[in-house]
CHARMM internal coordinates of N, CA and C (Angstrom, degrees):
IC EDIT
DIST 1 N 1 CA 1.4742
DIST 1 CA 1 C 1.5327
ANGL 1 N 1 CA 1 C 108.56
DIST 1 C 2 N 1.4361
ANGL 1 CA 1 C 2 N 112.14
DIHE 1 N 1 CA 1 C 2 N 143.14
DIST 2 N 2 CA 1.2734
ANGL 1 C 2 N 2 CA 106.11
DIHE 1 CA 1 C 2 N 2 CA -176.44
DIST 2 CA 2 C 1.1401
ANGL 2 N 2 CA 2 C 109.23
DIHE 1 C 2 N 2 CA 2 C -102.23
DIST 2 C 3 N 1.5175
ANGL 2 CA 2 C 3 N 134.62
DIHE 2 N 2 CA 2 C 3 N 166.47
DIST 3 N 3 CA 1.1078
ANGL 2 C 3 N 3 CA 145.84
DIHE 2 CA 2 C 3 N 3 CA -163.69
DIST 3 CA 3 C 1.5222
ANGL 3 N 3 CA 3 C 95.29
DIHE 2 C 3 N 3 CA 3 C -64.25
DIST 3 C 4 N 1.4356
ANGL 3 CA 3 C 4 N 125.80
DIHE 3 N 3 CA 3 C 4 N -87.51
DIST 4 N 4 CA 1.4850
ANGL 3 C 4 N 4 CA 105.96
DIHE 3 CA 3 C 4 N 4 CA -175.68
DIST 4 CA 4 C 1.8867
ANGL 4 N 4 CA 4 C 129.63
DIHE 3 C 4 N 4 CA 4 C -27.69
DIST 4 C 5 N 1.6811
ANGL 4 CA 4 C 5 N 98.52
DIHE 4 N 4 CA 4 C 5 N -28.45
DIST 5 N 5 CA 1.3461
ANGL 4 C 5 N 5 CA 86.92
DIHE 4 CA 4 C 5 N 5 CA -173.08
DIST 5 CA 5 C 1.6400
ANGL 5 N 5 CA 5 C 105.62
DIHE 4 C 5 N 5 CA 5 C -77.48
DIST 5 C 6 N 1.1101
ANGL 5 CA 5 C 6 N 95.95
DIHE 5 N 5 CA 5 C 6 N -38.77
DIST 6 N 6 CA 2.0695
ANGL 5 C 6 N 6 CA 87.23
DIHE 5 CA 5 C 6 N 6 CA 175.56
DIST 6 CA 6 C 1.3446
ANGL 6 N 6 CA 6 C 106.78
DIHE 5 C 6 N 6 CA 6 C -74.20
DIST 6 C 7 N 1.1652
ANGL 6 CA 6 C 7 N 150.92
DIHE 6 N 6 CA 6 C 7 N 14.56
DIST 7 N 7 CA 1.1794
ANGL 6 C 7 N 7 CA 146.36
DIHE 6 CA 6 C 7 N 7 CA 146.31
DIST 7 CA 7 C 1.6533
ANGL 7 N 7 CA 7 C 114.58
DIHE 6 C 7 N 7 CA 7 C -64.59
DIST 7 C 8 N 1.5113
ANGL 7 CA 7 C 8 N 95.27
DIHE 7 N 7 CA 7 C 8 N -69.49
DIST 8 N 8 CA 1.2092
ANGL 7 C 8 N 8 CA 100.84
DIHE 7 CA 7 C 8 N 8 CA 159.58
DIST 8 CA 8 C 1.4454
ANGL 8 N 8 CA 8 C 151.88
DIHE 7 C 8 N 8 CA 8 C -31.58
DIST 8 C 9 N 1.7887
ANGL 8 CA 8 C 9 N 97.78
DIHE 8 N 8 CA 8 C 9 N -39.90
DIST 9 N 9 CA 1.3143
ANGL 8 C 9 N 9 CA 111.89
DIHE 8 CA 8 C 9 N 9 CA 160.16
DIST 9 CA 9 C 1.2875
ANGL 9 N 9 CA 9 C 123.82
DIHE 8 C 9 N 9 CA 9 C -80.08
DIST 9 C 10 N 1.3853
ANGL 9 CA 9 C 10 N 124.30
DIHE 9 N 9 CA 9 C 10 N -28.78
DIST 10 N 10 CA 1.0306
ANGL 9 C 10 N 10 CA 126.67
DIHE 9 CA 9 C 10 N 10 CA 163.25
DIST 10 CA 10 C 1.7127
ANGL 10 N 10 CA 10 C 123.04
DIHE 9 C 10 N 10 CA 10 C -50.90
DIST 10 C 11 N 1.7932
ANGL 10 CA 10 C 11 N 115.95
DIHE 10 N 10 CA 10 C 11 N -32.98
DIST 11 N 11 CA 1.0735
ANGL 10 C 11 N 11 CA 122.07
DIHE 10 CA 10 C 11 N 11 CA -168.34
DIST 11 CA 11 C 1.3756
ANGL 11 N 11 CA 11 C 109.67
DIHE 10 C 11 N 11 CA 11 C -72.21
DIST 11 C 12 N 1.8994
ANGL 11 CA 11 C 12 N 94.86
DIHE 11 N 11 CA 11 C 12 N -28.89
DIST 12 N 12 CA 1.6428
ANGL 11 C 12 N 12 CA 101.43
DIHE 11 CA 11 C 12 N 12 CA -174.59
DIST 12 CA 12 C 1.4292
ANGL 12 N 12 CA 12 C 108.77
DIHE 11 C 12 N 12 CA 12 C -55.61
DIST 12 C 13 N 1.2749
ANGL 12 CA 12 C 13 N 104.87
DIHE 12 N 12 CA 12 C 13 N -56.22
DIST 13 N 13 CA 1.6888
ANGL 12 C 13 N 13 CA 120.65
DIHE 12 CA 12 C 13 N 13 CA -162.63
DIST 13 CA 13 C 1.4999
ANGL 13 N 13 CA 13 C 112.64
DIHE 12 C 13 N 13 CA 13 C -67.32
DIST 13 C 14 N 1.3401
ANGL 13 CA 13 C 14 N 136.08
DIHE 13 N 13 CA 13 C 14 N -4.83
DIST 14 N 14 CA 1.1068
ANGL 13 C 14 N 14 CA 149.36
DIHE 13 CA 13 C 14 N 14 CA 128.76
DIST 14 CA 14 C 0.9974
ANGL 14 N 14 CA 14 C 127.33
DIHE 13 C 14 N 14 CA 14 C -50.59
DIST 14 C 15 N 1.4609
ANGL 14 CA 14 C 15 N 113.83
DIHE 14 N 14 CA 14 C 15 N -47.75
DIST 15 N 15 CA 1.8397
ANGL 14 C 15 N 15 CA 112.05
DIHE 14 CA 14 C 15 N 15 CA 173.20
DIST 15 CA 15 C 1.4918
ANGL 15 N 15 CA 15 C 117.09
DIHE 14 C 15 N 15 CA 15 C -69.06
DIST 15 C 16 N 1.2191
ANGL 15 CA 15 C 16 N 110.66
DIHE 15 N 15 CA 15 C 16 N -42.73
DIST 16 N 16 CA 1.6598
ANGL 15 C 16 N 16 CA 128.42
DIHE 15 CA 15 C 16 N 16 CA 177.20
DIST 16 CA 16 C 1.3631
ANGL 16 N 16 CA 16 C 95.90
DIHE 15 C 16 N 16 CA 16 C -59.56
DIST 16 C 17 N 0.9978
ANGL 16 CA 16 C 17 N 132.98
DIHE 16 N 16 CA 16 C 17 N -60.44
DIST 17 N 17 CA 1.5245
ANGL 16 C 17 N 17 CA 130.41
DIHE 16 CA 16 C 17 N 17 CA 169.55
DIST 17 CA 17 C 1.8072
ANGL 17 N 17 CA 17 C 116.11
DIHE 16 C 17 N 17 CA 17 C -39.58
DIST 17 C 18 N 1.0612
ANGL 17 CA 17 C 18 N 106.97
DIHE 17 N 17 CA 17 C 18 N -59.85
DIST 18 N 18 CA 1.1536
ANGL 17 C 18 N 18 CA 113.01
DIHE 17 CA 17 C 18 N 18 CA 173.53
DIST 18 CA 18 C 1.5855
ANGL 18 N 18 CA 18 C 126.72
DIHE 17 C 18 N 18 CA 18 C -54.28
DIST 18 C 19 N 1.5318
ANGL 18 CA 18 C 19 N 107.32
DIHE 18 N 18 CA 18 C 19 N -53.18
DIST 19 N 19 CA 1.5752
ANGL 18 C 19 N 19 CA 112.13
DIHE 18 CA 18 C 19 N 19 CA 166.85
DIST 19 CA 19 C 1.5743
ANGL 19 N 19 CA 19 C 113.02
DIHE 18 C 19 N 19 CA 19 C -56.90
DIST 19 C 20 N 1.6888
ANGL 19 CA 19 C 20 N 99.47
DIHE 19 N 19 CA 19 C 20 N -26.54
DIST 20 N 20 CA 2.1888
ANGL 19 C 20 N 20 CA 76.75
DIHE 19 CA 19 C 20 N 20 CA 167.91
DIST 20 CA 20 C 0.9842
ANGL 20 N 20 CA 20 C 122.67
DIHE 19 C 20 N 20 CA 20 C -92.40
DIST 20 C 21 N 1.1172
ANGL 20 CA 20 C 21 N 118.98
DIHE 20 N 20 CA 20 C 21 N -6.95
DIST 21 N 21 CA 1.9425
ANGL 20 C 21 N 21 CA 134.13
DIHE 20 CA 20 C 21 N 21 CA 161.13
DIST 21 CA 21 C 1.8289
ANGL 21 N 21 CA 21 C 100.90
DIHE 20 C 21 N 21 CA 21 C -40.27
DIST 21 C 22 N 1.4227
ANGL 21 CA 21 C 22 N 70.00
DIHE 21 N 21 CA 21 C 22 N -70.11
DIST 22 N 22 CA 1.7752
ANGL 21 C 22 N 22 CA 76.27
DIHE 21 CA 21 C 22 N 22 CA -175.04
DIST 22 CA 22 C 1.5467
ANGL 22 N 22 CA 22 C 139.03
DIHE 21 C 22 N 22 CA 22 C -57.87
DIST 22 C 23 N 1.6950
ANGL 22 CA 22 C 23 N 95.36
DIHE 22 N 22 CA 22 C 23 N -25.98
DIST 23 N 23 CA 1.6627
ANGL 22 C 23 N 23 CA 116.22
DIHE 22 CA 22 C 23 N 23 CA -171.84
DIST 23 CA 23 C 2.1214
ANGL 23 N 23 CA 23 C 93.38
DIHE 22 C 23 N 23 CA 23 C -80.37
DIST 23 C 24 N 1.2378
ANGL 23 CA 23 C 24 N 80.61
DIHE 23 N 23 CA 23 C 24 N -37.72
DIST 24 N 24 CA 1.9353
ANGL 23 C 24 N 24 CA 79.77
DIHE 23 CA 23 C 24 N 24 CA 174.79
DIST 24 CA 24 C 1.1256
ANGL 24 N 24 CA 24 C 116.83
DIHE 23 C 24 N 24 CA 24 C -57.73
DIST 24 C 25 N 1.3838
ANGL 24 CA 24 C 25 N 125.34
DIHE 24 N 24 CA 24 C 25 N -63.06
DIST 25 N 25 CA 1.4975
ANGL 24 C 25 N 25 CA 128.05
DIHE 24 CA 24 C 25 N 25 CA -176.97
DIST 25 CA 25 C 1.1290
ANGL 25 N 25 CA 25 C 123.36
DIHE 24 C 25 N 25 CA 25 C -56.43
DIST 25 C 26 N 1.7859
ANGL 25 CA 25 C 26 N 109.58
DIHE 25 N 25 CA 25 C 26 N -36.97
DIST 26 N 26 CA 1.6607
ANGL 25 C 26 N 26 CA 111.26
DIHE 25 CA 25 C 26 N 26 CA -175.07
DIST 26 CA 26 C 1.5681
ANGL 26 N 26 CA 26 C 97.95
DIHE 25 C 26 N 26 CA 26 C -69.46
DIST 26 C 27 N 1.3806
ANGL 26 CA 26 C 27 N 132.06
DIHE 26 N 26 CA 26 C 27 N -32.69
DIST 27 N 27 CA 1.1317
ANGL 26 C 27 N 27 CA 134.33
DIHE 26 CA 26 C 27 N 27 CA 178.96
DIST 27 CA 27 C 1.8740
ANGL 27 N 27 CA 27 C 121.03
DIHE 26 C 27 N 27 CA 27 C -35.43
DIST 27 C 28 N 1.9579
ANGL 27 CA 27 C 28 N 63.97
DIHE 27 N 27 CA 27 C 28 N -58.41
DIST 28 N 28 CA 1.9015
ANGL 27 C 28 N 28 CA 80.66
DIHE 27 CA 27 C 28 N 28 CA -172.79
DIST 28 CA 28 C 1.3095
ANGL 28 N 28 CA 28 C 113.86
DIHE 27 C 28 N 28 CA 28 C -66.56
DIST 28 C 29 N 0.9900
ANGL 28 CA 28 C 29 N 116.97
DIHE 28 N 28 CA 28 C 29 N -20.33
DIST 29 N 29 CA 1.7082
ANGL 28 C 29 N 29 CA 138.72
DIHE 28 CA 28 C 29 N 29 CA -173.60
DIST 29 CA 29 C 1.5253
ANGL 29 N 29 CA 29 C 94.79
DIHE 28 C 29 N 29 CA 29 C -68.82
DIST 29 C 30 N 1.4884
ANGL 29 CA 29 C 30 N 146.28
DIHE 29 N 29 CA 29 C 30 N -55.93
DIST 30 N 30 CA 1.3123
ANGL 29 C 30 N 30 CA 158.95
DIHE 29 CA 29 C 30 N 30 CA -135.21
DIST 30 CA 30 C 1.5015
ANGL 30 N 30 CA 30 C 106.57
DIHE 29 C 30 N 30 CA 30 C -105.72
DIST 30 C 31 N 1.3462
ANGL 30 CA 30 C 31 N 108.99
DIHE 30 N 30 CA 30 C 31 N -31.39
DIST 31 N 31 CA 1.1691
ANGL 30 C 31 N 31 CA 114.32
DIHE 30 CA 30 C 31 N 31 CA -161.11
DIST 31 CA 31 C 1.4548
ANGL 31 N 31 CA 31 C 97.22
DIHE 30 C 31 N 31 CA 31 C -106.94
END
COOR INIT
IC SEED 1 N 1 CA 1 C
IC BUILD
């Protein structure tokens, strides 16, 4: 793997992280 690509993956797994940050709260927010 090349350095950009584990960067990259890394960026993913941060975002995915992040979108359930968000999917939680808006939750809690609704409910």
């Amino acid at each position: 793997m090349t350095p950009l690509e584990s960067l990259q993956a890394k960026i993913q797994k941060l975002q995915n992280q992040a979108d359930a940050l968000i999917a939680k709260k808006s939750s809690a927010v609704i409910e």
